[in-house]
N, C-alpha and C positions, 0 to 999 in steps of 0.2 A: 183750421180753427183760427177766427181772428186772436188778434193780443191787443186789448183795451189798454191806452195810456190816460184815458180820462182820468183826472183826479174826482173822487166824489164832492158833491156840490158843499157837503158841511166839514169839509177837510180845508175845502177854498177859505170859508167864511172864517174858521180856525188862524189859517195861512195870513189873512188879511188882517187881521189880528196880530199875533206876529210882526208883521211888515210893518204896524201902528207901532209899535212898543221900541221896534228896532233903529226907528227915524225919530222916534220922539225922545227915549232914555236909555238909549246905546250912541249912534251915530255923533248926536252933540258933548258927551263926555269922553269918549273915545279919547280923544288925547292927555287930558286930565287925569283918566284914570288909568293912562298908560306912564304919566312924567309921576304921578302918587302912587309906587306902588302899594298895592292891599287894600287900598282906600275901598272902603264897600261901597260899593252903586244902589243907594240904599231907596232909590225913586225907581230903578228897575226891581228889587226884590219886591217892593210894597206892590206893583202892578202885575208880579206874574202870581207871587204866592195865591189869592186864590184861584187863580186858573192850572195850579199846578195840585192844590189840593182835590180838585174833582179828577183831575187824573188818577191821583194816587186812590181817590175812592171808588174808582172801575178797578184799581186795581184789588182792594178788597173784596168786592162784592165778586167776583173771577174764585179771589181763595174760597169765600162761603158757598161757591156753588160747588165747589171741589168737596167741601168736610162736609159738605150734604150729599152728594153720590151725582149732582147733577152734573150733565153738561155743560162746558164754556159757551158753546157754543147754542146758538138759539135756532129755534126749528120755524117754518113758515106752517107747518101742519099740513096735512092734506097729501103729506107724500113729497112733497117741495121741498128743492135743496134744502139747504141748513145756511142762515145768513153769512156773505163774508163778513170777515172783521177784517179792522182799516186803522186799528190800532196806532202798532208801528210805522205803518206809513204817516201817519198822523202826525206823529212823534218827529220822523222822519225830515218832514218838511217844516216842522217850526224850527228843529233844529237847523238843518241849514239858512233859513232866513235869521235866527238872532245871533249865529256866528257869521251871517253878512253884516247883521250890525254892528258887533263885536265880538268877538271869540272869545275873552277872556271874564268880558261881560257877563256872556252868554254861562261861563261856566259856574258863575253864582247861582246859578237857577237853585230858589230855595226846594229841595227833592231831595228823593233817595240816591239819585245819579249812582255812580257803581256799585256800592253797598247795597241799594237797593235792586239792583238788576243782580245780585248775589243770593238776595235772600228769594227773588221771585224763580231763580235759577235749580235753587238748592233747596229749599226752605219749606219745610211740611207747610200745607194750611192752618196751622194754626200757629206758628211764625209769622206767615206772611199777613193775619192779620192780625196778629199783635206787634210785629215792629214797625210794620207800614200805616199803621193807622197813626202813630206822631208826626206823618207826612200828611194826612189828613183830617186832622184835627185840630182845635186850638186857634187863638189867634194870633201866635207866636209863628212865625219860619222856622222851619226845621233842616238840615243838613246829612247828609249821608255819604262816606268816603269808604275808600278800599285800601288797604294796609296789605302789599308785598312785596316790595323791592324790599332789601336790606342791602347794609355795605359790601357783603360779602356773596349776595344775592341779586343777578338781575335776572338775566332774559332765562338762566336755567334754575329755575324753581326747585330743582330737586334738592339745591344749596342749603337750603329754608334754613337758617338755626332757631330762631326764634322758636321756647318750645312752651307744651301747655301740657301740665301736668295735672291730672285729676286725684283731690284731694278726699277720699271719701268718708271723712270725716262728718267734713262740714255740707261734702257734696257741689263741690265747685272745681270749676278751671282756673288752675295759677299758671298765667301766661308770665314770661322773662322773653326781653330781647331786644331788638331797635329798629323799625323800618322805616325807610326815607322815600323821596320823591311822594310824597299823599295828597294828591288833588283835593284841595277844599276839607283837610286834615284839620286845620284850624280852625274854621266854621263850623265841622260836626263836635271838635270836642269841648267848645265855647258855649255853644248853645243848649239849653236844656234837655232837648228831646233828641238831641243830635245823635249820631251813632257811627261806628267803625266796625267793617266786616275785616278781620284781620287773619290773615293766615298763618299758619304756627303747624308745628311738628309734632304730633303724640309719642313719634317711635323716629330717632333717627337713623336706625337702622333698616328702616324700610325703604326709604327712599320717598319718591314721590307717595308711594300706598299709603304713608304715615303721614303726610300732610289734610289738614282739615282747617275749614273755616269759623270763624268764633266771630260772635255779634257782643262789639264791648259798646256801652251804653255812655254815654256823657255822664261825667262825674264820679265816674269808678275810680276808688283810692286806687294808687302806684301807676297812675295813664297821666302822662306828661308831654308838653310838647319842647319837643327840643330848637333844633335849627329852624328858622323860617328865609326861606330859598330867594336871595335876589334873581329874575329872572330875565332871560333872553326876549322871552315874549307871553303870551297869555298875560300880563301883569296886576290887571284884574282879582285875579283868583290868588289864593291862596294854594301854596307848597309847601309842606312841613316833614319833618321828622319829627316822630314820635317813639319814644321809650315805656316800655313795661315792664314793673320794679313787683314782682310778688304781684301782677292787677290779676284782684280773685271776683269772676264772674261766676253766675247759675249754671248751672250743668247744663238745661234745656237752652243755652245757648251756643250752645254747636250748631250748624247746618248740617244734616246728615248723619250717620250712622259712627261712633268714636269708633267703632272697629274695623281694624287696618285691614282682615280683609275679611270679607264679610260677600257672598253673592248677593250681586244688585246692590252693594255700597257704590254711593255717587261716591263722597269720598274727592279724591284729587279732582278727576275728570267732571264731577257735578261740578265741583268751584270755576274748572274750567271753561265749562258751557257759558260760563258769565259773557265771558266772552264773545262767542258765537253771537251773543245777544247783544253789544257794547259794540263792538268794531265797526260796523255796519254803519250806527250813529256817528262814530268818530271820523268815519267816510264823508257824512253827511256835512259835519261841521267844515269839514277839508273844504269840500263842496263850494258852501257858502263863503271861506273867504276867500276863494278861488272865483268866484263871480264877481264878487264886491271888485277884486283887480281890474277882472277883464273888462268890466263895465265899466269904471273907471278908465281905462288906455281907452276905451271906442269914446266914449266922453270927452277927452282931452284932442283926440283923433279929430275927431269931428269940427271941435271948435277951431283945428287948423286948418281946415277943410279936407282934410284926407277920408276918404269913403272905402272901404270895403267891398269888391266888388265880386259876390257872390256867384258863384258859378262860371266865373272867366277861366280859362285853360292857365294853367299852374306858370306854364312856363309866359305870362302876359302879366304875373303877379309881381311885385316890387316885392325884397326881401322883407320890408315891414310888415306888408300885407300878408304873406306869406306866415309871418311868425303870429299874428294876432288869428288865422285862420287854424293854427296848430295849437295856439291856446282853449279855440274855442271845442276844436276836437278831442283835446285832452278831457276838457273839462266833461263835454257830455259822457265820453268812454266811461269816465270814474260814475259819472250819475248813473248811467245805464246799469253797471256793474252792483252798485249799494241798490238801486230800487228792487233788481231781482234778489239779493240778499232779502231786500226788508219785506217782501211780500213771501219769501220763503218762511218766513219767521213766522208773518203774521197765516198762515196757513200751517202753522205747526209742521211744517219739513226742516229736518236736520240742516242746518246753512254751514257747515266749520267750513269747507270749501269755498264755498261764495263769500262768505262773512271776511275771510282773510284776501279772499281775490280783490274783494272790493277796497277794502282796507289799505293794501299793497298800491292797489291805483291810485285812489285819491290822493294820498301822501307825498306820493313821488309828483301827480300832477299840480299840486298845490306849491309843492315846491320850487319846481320849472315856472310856473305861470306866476309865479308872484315875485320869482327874479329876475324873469323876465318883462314884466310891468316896470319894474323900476329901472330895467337896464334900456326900454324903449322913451321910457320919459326921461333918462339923461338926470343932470345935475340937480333937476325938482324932484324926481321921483327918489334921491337917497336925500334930501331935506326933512325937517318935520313938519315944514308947513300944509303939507300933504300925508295922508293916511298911509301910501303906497309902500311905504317903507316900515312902517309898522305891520300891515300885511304881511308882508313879508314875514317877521320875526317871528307872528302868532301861527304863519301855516306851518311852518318847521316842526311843529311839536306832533302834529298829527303823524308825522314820520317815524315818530319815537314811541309815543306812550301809548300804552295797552297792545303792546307786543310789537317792537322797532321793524321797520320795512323789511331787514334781513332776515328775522326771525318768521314773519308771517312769507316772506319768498318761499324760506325753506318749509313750511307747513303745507303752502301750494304743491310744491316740488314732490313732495312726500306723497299727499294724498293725491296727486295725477298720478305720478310712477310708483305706485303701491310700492313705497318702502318706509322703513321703521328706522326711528332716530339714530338706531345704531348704524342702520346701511345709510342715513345721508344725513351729515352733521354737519 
């Protein structure tokens, strides 16, 4: 059986799009809005917002066909497959092109971004299209973040304090607590229609069973933003802590079932899935400022006249050549790695495996390949007269967030060698 790498022809035309936006209102602020942190990139919000609202409106019309009993999927009739979807790959490839343009740029994108890959994760059909639809709606940008590091809370989630108590009085969740590191925290809780999926503890006695995800809405009394994060890199975006003092939300604002255990509660592991769905992308991003390097070193290469000489026996290779031949290797391994993740997705097969393999690669490649960009261009490539350096600082984070290199190793490790957290921690 062949393996088609064609990209479909209105995925390209997508793509090309992208590639406009990224040379036009990434590329030339990219330094300005790395020397300003927080400063919004308010000429890239204004040009992607509506091309992000038709997204988000596929992704409604997906929930109505659900609360009507139909099909995702569309039939050719006649007995003929059932259409692919091209979705996520879709997704796939903008993202690594606007984090070629800029990564921190790129993570304004006004959308549901994690919050809403939570509620699409989690989230009855008629959540997904009542939250999702102030992503497409209006003619305001709207914001969407994920709320669960705390202080005392990183990579092991069972920590969770932050708790949500159900008050059945009035019929509401009273969340108490503090979570920090929140990608574009500030943008969801500023903006009107913005919103935060936040994870909180019903039972701290359960452990992980007792944790659930809660959808708090912009402008709920006791939701405050606390620290706002000088950063290493991304600088772009916004990083925030955020505190919740008595914040009293609707009941139907849970994702999933409040009972800790409950057969068929998604529960922990639904909030979890976010992921399986999220890492993949965060590959992609890696991706893309991992190209934007290498392409940059063969650029600067070139102009000194040094060439690349493809297919010569290793041991005829000069160490330079050698190193920019192992960047470009790295780079594809990671690609290859997220596209079978993201076509896994987009065909509804289970990815935690792939999602986290690919995840583990890009990060670590992006990190290699963009210290090594600057360590092949010498004294220009750690200057700021040059990108390369900046590069550098924005790929580091794909290392970290949404579950650090270590943490997604050991999830590999786990699910190859069928063991459970207890036998390999």
């Amino acid at each position: 059986m062949a393996i088609d790498f064609e990209i479909p022809e209105h995925l390209l035309q997508q793509a090309q799009m992208a590639k406009f936006l990224a040379e036009s209102t990434m590329r030339p602020f990219s330094r300005e809005l790395d020397e300003n942190e927080h400063q919004r990139p308010t000429a890239f919000i204004e040009q992607m917002w509506p091309f992000m609202k038709e997204l988000s409106k596929q992704a409604i019309k997906q929930a109505q066909k659900q609360l009507s009993g139909e099909s995702s999927e569309t039939s050719n009739g006649g007995g003929k497959p059932k259409r692919e979807r091209h979705d996520n790959l879709g997704l796939m490839l903008m993202v690594e092109i606007l984090s070629w343009g800029d990564a921190g740029i790129y993570l304004c994108v006004p959308w549901g971004g994690l919050g809403g890959a939570a509620i699409q994760a989690v989230g009855t059909p008629e959540q997904k299209i009542r939250f999702l639809s102030r992503f497409a709606e209006g003619d305001e940008p709207a914001w969407g973040a994920m709320a669960i590091t705390e202080p005392g809370a990183g990579s092991d989630n069972s920590s969770i304090a932050t708790t949500a108590v159900f008050d059945e009085e009035t019929n509401e969740w009273v969340l108490n607590g503090e979570k920090i590191f929140i990608t574009n925290g500030k943008l969801a809780l500023e903006e009107s229609n913005g919103l935060v999926v936040v994870w909180a503890t019903v039972d701290k006695n359960a452990g992980r069973a007792g944790i659930k995800s809660f959808i708090v809405e912009a402008g709920t009394p006791g939701v405050s933003i606390g620290k706002v994060e000088k950063k290493h890199g991304i600088r772009a975006s916004d990083t925030v802590s955020i505190v919740f003092n008595n914040a009293r939300i609707p009941a139907d604002n849970i994702l999933g079932s409040p009972e800790v255990q409950k057969p068929g509660n998604k529960g922990f592991k639904g909030a979890m899935a976010t992921f399986d769905a999220s890492r993949p992308f965060v590959a992609a991003s890696a991706i893309g400022i991992g190209r934007a390097a290498l392409e940059f070193v063969k650029e600067k290469l070139t102009e000194e006249g040094i060439e690349i000489p493809y297919g010569a026996p290793r041991h005829k290779l000069t160490a330079l050549q050698r190193d920019v031949l192992e960047m470009e290797r790295q780079l594809k391994a990671a690609y290859l790695l997220t596209l079978r993740s993201i076509v896994m997705l987009d065909q509804g097969t289970p990815n935690p495996l792939e999602a986290s393999m690919a995840k583990v690669k890009a990060g670590r490649a992006v990190t290699w390949i963009t210290q090594k960009a600057v360590e092949i261009l010498g004294p220009m490539g750690y200057t700021r007269e040059w990108l390369v350096e900046k590069w550098m600082r924005d790929g580091k984070i794909n290392d970290i967030y949404e579950g650090t290199g270590q943490i997604n190793t050991l999830i590999v490790a786990r699910r190859i060698l069928g063991y459970t957290r207890r036998e390999l921690a």
